[in-house]
N, C-alpha and C positions, 0 to 999 in steps of 0.2 A: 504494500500500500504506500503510492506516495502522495502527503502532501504541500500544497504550495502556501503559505503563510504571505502575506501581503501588507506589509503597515504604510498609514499615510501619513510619512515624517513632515510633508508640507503642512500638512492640519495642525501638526504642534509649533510648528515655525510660524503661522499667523496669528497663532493665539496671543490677544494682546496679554494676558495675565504671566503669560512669559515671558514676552518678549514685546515691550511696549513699542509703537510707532511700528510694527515689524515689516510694513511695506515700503520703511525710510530706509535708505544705504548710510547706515551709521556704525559703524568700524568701530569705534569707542566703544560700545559697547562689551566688544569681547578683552578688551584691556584690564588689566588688574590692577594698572595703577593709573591717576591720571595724569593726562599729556605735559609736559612741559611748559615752560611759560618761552623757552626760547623761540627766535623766528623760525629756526627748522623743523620745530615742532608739527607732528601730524596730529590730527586730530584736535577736537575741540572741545574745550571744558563744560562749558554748557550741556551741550549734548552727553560727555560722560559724567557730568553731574545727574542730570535727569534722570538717568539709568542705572545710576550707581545704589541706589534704596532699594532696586528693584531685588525680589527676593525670588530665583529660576528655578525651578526641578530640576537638580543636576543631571538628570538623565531624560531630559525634553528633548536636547537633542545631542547626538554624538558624530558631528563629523567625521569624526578619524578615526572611530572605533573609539574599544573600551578595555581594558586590564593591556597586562604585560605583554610585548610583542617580539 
């Protein structure tokens, strides 16, 4: 018997309760710390301020996989 398991990772990527604004391209948000204050600095503090309270399901989503590899 085989079966075929099917998850829709997009459905937890738009979930705003995880992932606020999730239709915005805001890169700060996967930061752990926030941006610099220099001119070469990427990213914007506003934007990783806004999302920085925000509290995620560690396992909403896992790009790169999960455990040891």
């Amino acid at each position: 018997m085989k079966v075929t398991i099917v998850l829709g990772h997009m459905l937890c990527v738009l979930m705003d309760q995880y992932y606020p604004q999730s239709t915005r391209f805001i890169p700060e948000r996967w930061l752990k710390t926030p941006p610099g204050d220099e001119a070469h600095a990427i990213g914007s503090v506003e934007d990783y301020g806004a999302l920085r309270d925000i509290r995620r399901h560690p396992f909403a989503i896992l790009p790169f996989g999960f455990g040891h590899k």
